[in-house]
C-alpha positions as CSV (number, residue, x, y, z in Angstrom):
1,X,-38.7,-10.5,-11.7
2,X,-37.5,-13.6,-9.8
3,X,-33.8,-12.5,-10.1
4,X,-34.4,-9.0,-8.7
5,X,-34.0,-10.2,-5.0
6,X,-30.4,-11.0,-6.3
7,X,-29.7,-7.6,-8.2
8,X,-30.7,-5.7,-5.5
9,X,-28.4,-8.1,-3.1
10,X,-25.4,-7.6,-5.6
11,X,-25.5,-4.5,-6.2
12,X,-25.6,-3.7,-2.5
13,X,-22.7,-5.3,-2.2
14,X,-20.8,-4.1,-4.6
15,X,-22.4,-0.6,-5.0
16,X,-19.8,1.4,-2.8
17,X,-18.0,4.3,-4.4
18,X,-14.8,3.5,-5.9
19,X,-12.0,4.0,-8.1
20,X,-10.4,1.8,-10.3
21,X,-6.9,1.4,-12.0
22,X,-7.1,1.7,-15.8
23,X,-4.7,1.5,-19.2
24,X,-1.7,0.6,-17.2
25,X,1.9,0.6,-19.2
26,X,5.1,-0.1,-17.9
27,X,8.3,1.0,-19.2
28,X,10.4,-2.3,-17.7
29,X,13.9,-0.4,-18.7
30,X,13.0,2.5,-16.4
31,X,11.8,0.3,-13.6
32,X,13.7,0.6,-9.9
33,X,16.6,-1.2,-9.0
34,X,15.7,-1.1,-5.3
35,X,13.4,0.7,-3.2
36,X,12.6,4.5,-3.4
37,X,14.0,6.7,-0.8
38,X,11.2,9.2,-1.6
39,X,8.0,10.1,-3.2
40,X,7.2,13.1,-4.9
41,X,3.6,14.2,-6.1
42,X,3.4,17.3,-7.9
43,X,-0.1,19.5,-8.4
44,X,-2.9,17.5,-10.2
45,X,-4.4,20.1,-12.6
46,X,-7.5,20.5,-14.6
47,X,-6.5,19.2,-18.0
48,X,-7.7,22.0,-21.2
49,X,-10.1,20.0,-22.7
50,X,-11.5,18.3,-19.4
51,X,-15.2,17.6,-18.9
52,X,-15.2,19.9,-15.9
53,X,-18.7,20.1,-14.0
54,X,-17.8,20.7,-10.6
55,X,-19.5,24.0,-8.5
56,X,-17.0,25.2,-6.2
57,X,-17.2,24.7,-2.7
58,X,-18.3,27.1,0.2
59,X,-15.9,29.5,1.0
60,X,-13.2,28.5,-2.1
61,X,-12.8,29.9,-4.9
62,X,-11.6,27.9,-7.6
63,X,-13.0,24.0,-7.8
64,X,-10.3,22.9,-10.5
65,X,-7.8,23.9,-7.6
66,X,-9.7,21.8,-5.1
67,X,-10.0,19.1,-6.6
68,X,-6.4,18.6,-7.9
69,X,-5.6,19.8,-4.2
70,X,-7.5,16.6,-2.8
71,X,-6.0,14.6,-5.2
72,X,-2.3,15.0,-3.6
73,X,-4.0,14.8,-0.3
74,X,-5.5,11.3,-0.9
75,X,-1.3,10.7,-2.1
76,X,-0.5,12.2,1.0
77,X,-2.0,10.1,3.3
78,X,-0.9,6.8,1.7
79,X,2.7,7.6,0.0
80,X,4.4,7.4,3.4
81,X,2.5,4.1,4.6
82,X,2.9,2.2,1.2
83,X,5.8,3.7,-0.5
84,X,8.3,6.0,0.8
85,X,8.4,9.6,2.5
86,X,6.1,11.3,0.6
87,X,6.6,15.0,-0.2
88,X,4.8,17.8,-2.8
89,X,6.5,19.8,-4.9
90,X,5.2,23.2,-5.7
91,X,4.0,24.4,-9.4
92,X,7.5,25.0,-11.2
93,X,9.8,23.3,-8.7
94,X,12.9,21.8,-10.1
95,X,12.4,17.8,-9.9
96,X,14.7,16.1,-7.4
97,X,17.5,13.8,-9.2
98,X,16.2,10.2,-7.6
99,X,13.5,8.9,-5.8
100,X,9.9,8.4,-7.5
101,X,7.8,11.7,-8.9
102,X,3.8,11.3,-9.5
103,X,2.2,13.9,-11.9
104,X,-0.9,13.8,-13.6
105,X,-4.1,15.7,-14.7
106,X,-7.7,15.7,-14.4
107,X,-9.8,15.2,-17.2
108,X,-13.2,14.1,-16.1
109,X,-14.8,15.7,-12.9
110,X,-18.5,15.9,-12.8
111,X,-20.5,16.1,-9.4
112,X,-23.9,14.9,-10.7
113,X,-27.2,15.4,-9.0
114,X,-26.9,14.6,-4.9
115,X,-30.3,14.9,-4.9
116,X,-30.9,12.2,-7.2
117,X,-27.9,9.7,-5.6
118,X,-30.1,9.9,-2.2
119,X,-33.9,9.2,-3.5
120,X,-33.5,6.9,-6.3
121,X,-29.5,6.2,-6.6
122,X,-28.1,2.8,-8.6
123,X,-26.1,5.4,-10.7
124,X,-28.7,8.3,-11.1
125,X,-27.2,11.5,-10.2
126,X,-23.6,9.6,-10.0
127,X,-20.3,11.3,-9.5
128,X,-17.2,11.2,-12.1
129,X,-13.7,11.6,-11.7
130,X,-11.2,10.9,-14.0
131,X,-7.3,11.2,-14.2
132,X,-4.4,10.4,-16.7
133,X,-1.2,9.7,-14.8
134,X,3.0,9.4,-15.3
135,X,4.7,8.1,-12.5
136,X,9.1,8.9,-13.1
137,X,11.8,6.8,-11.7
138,X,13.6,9.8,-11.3
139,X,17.0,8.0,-11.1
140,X,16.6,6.7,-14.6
141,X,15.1,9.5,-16.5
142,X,13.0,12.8,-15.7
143,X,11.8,12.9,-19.3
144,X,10.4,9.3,-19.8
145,X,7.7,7.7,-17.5
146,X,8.6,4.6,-15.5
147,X,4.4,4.2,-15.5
148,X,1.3,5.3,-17.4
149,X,-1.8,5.0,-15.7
150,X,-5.6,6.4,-16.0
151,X,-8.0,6.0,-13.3
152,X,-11.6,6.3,-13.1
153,X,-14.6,6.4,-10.6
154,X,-17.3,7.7,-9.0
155,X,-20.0,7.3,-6.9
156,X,-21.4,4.2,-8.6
157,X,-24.2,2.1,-8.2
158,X,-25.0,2.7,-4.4
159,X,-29.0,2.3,-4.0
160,X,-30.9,5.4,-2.6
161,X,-33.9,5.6,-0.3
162,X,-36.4,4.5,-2.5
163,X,-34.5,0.7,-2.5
164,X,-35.8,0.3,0.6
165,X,-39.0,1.0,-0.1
166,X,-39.7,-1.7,-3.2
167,X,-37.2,-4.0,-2.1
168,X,-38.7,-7.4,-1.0
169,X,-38.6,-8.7,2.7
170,X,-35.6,-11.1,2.1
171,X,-32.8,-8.2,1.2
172,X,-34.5,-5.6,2.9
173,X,-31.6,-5.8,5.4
174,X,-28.6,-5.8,3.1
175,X,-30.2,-3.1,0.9
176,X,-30.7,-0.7,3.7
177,X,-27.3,-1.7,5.0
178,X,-26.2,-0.4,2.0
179,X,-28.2,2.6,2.4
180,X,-26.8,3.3,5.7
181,X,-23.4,3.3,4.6
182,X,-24.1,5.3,1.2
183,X,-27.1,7.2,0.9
184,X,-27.6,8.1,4.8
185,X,-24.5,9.4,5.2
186,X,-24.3,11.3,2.1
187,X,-27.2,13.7,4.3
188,X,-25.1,13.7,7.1
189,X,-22.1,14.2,5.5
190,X,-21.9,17.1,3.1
191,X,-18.8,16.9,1.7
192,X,-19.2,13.6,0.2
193,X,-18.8,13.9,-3.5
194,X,-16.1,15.0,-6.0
195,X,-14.3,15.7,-2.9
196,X,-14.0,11.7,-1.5
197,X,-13.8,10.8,-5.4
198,X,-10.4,13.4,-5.4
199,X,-8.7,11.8,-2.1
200,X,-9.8,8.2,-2.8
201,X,-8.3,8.9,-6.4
202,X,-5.3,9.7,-4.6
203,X,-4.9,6.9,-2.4
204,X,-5.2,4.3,-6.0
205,X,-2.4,6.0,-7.6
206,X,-0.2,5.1,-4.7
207,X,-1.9,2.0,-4.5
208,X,-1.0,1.5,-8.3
209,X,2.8,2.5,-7.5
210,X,2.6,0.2,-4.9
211,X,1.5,-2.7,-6.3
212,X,3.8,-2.5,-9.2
213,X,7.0,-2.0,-6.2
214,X,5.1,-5.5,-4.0
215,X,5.0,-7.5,-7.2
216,X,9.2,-6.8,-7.5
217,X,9.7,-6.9,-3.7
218,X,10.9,-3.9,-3.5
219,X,8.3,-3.1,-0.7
220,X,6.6,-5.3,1.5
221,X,2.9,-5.6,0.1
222,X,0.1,-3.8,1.8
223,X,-2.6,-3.2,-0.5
224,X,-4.1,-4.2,-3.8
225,X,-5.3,-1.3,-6.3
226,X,-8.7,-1.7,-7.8
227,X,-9.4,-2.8,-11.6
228,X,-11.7,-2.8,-13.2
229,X,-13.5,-6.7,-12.7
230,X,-11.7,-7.6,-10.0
231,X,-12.1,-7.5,-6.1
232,X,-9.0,-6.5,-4.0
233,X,-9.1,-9.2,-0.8
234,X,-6.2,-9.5,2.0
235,X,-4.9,-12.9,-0.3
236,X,-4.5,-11.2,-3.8
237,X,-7.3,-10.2,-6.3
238,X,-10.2,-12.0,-7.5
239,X,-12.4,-11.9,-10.5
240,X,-15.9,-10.2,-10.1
241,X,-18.2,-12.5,-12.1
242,X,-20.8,-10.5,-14.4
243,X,-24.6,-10.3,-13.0
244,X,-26.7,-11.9,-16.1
């Protein structure tokens, strides 16, 4: 057990829910000449055969709604900063005939056991959340996608209450650091859940979109997404290296 002072150190630090970018594909004959004058999200929805286990909140009535709701929301409150005015289009809305349209579908939502993230956490009791997206240069076609992207995430590793209570002296601090930030607040803070997975979601798609304008300089950059072993830092992205 001498290397469990620097799991529990590790996976404090990188414990934090999160979503990451997935499957990415580019179709380079679609891509933008210059930089969009808009952005268009439309309705995420529940996909048929999605792994749907979501109870629906208080006071709402349909959880497949919410969740696709939060989804655009997360787009919402990025799409203007990063991209371009950002606008939603309504269920059966003609598409616009330029600019840059985001549509996609849920196809993994699960909320998992709260109970479980708080006591004993490191994945017990996790959330999922799960999305298949096609982003259109609208300018350039309405029927092919200018990007294909998944994305996937959750609440993660995060340590619960009982990390604090077998971890030894020396990361004792980080641990319930990490506790403060994760478990604590998910008592405090009700709504944490598949509801931060659904807007966080949100704000990687546009980071995705973004990225892919930055890298042409078509925008100036402002964020990285997240993928999978990598680490998004102010200076570009750096590997994660693997905990033996």
């Amino acid at each position: 057990m001498k290397n469990f002072p620097l799991l529990l150190c590790c996976l404090a630090l990188t414990a934090c829910s999160s979503v990451s970018v997935i499957e990415e594909r580019e179709n380079v004959a679609l891509t933008p000449k210059s930089a969009p004058a808009e952005l268009f999200v439309c309705p995420f929805e529940v996909s048929k055969d999605a792994r749907f286990d979501v109870a629906p909140p208080r006071g709402k009535e349909d959880a497949r709604i919410e969740v696709g709701r939060n989804i655009v929301e997360g787009v919402l409150t990025r799409g203007d900063r990063w991209i371009a005015p950002t606008k939603v289009l309504d269920k059966g809305q003609n598409w616009p005939r330029k600019g840059i349209l985001v549509e996609g579908a849920v196809i993994r939502a699960e909320q998992g056991s709260r109970a479980l993230r708080i006591g004993i956490g490191f994945g017990l009791g996790r959330t999922h959340l799960d999305t298949t997206v096609s982003v259109f240069n609208l300018e350039a076609s309405a029927k092919k996608p200018w990007l294909t992207f998944k994305t996937t995430g959750g609440s993660n590793m995060e340590p619960g209450i009982v990390a604090g209570l077998v971890a030894p002296p020396a990361v004792v601090v980080p641990v319930l650091a990490s506790i403060a930030g994760g478990a604590v607040s998910t008592v405090s803070k009700s709504h944490k859940g598949v509801t931060q997975d659904a807007k966080r979601t949100g704000r990687a798609i546009v980071a995705a979109i973004h990225d892919s304008l930055a890298s042409k300089g078509m925008v100036k950059r402002k964020a990285w997404p997240k993928r999978i072993g990598t680490l998004g830092t102010p200076i570009g992205q750096l590997n994660v290296p693997t905990i033996d």
